[in-house]
C-alpha positions as CSV (number, residue, x, y, z in Angstrom):
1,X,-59.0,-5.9,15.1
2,X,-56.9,-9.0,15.7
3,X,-54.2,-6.3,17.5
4,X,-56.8,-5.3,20.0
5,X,-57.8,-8.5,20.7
6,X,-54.1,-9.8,21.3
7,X,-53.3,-6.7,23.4
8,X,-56.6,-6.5,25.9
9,X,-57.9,-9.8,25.7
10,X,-55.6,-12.9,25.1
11,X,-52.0,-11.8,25.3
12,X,-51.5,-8.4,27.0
13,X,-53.3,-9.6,30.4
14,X,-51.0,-12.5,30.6
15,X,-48.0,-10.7,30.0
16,X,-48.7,-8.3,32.8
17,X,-49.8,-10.7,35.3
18,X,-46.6,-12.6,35.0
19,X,-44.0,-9.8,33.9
20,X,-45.8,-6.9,35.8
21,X,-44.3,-4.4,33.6
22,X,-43.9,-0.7,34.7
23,X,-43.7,2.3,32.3
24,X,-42.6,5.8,33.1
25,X,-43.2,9.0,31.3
26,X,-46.7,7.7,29.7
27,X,-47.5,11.2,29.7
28,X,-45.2,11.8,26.8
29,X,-47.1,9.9,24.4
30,X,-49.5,12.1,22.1
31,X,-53.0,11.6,22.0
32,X,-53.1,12.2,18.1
33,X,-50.9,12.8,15.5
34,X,-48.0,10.3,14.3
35,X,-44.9,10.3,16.1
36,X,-41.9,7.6,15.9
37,X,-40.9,5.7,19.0
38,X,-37.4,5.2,18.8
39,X,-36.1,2.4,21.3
40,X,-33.1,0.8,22.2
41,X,-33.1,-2.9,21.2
42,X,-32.2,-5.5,24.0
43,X,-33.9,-8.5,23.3
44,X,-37.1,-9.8,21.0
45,X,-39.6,-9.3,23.5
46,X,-39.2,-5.6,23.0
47,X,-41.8,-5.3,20.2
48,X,-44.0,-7.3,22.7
49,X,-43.9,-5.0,25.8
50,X,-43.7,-1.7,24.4
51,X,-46.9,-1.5,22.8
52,X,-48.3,-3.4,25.4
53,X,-47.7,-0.4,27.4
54,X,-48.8,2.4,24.8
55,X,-52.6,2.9,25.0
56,X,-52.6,3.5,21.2
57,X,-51.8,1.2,18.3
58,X,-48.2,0.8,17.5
59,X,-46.6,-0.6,14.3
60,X,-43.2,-1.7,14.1
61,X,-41.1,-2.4,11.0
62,X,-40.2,-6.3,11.6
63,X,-37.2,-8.2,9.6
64,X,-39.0,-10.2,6.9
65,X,-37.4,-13.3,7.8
66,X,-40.5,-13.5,10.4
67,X,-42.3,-13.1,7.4
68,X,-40.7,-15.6,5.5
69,X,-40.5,-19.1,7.5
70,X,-41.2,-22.6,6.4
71,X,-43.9,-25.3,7.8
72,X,-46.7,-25.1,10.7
73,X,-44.3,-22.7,12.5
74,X,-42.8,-20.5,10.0
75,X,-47.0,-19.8,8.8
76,X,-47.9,-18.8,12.2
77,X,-45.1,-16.6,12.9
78,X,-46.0,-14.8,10.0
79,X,-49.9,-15.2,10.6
80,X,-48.9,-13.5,14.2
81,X,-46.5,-11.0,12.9
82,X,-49.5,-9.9,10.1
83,X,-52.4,-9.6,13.1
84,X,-50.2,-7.6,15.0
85,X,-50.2,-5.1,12.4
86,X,-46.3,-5.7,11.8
87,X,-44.5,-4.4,8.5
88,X,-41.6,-6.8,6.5
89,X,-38.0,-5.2,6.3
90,X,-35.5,-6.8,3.8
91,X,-32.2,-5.8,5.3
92,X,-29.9,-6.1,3.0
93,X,-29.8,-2.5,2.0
94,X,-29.9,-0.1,-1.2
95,X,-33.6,-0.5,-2.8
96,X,-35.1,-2.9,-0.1
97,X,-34.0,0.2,2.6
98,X,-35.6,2.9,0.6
99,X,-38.8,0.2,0.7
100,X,-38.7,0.2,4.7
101,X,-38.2,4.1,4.8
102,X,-41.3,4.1,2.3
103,X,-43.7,1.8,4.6
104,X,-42.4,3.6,7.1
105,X,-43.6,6.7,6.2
106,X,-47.4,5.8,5.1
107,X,-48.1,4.8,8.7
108,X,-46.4,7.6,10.0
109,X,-48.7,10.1,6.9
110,X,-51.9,8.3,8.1
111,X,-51.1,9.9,11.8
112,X,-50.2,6.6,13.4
113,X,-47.2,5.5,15.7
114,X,-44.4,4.1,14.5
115,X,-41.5,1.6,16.2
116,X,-38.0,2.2,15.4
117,X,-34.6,0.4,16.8
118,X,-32.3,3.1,15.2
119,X,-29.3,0.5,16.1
120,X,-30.7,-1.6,13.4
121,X,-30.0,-4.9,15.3
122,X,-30.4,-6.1,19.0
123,X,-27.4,-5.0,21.1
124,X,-24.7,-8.0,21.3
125,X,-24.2,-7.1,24.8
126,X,-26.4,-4.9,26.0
127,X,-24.8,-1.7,25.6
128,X,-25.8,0.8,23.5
129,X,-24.9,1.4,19.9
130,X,-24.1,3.7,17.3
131,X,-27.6,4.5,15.6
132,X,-28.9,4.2,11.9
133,X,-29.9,7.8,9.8
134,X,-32.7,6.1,8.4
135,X,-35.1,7.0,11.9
136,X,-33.9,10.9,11.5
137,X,-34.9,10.8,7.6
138,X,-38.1,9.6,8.5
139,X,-39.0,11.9,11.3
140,X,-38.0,15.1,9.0
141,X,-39.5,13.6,5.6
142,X,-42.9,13.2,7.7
143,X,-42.7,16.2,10.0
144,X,-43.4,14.0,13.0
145,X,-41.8,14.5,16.5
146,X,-39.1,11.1,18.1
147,X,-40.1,10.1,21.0
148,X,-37.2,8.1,22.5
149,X,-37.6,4.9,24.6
150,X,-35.5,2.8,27.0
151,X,-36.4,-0.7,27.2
152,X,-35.2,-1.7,30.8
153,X,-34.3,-6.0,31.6
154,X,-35.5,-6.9,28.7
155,X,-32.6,-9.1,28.2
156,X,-32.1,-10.8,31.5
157,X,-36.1,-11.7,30.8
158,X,-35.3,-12.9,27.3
159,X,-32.0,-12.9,26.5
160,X,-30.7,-13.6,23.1
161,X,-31.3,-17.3,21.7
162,X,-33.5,-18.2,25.0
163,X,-37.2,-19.0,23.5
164,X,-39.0,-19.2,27.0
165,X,-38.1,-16.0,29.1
166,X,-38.0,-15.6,32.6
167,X,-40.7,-14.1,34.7
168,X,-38.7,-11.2,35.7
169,X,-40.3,-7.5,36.0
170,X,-39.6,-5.6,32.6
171,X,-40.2,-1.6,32.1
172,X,-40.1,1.2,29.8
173,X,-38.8,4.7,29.9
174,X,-40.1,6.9,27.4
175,X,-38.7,10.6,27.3
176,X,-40.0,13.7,26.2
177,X,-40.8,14.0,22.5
178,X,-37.5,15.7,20.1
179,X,-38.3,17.9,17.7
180,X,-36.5,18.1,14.6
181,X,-38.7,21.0,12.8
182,X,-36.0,23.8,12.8
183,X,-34.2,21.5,10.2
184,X,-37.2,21.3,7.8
185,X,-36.6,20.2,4.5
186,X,-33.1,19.3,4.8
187,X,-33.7,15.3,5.0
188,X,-31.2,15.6,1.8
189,X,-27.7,16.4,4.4
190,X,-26.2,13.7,5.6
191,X,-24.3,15.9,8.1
192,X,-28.0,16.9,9.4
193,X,-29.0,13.8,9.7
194,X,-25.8,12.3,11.5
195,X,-26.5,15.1,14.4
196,X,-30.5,14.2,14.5
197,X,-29.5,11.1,15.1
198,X,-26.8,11.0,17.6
199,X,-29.5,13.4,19.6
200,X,-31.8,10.5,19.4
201,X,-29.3,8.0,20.8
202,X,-27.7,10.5,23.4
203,X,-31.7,11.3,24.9
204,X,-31.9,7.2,24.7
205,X,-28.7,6.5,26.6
206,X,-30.2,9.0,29.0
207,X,-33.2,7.1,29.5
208,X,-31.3,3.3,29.7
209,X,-28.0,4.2,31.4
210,X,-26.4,1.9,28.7
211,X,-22.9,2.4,27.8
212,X,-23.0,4.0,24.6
213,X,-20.3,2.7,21.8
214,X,-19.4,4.4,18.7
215,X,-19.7,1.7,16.3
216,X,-22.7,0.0,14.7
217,X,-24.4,-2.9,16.7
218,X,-24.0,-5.0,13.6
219,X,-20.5,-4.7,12.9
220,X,-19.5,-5.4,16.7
221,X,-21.7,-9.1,15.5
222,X,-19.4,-9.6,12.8
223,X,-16.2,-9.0,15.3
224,X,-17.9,-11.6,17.7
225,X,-18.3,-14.1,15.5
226,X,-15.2,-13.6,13.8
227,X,-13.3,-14.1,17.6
228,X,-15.5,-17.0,17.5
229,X,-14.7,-18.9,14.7
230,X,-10.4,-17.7,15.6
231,X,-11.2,-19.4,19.2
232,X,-12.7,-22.5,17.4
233,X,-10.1,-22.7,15.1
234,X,-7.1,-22.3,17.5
235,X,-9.2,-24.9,20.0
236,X,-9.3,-27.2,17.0
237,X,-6.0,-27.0,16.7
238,X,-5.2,-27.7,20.0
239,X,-6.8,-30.9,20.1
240,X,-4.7,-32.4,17.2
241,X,-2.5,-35.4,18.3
242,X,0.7,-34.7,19.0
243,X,0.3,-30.9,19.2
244,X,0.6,-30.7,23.1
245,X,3.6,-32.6,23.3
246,X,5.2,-30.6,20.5
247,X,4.3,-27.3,22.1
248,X,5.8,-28.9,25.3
249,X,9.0,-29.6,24.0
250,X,9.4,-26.2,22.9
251,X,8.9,-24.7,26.1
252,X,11.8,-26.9,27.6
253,X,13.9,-26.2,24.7
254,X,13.1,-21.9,25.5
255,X,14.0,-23.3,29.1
256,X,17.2,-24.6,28.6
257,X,18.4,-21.6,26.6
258,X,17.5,-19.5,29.6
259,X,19.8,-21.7,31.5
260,X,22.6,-21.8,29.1
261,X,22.4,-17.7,28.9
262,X,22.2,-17.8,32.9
263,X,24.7,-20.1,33.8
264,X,28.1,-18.2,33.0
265,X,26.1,-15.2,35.7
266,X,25.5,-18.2,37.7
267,X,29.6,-19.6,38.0
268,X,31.1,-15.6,38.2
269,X,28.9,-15.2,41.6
């Protein structure tokens, strides 16, 4: 109830007076029937807009640190996350990822649509990443066609880290539906499950003219931050006294050994 009255009533009419967002391809989503909507992942509005533009309910599975928050604001987060009809996802892998496939697949069984970012993560800089198996289990264990989605300026509405967006036109792309059928009952492969998915991801770079990298979203994260922290580190450095004139005195020293190398050229000519 509280989802309805979000979408038509109090949120969704805002959101497209100011954002006037524009979908194409609404004629591929199915009337009845589950079906998983598999999106690329640009910014956190994404989970906003996209069901704002799907006529029928849409649940996504939400990291459960929006679940999980301290004070006034953490409750309401949560309180918001719950009306919306949003599931918790622990992360971290092993059992709590074979929980998410799980929750996945009730709401998927009970003929209802289901949210996906196969990259696992929002893109780091807006290209488009190497998806996640777990979206190519899920559409085989539950029979149910992929529907893939491009989210289109998400980001430059809400970009990473920005809280209030920027009224800027946003739209979706959803493609045709894939169906996976012809590999019935082998959700067990992995080598099945790697080509499902790289389908998924090849229709979606279709759909978002993204650069596509082979690598996953999350460990190009962990490179960024790791430049980070070397940059920090080397600017640290840097700034210690003495350092500049030290790394000046070397460069004259390198100097005048070019000279002394030069000089004998010098005198023959």
């Amino acid at each position: 109830m509280f989802y309805w009255v979000l979408k038509t009533v109090v949120l969704g009419p805002i959101l497209r007076l100011l954002f006037r967002p524009w979908v194409e391809g609404s004629e591929h989503v199915p009337e009845t029937g589950g079906a998983i909507f598999a999106s690329n992942h640009l910014s956190f509005s994404d989970s906003i807009f996209l069901p704002l533009v799907v006529p029928r309910r849409m649940t996504f599975l939400a990291k459960s640190d929006y679940f999980t928050g301290e004070g006034l604001k953490g409750r309401l987060t949560a309180a918001f996350f719950k009306g919306v009809g949003q599931l918790p996802v622990d992360r971290s892998g092993g059992r709590a990822s074979e929980a998410a496939l799980r929750s996945g697949l009730k709401v998927l069984r009970r003929g209802e649509l289901l949210g996906l970012y196969p990259e696992g993560t929002r893109s780091p800089d807006g290209r488009l990443y190497k998806g996640k198996t777990g979206v190519a289990r899920m559409a085989l264990e539950a029979g149910v066609p992929v529907i893939p989605v491009a989210m289109i300026d998400t980001d430059k509405a809400q970009p990473t880290g920005k809280k209030i967006p920027k009224l800027i036109r946003v739209g979706v792309r959803i493609g045709a539906p894939l169906d996976f059928s012809r590999y019935e009952g082998m959700e067990g492969d992995r080598f099945v499950l790697r080509s499902i998915t790289d389908e998924i991801m090849y229709a979606m770079m279709e759909l978002s003219g993204q650069e596509y990298v082979d690598m996953y979203a999350s460990a190009m994260k962990d490179r960024i931050a790791r430049e980070k922290k070397i940059r920090a580190k080397e600017a640290h450095e840097a700034a210690q006294p003495g350092r500049a004139v030290s790394e000046l005195e070397g460069a004259l020293d390198a100097a005048e050994g070019l000279d002394d190398d030069a000089g004998p050229q010098r005198r023959a000519s």
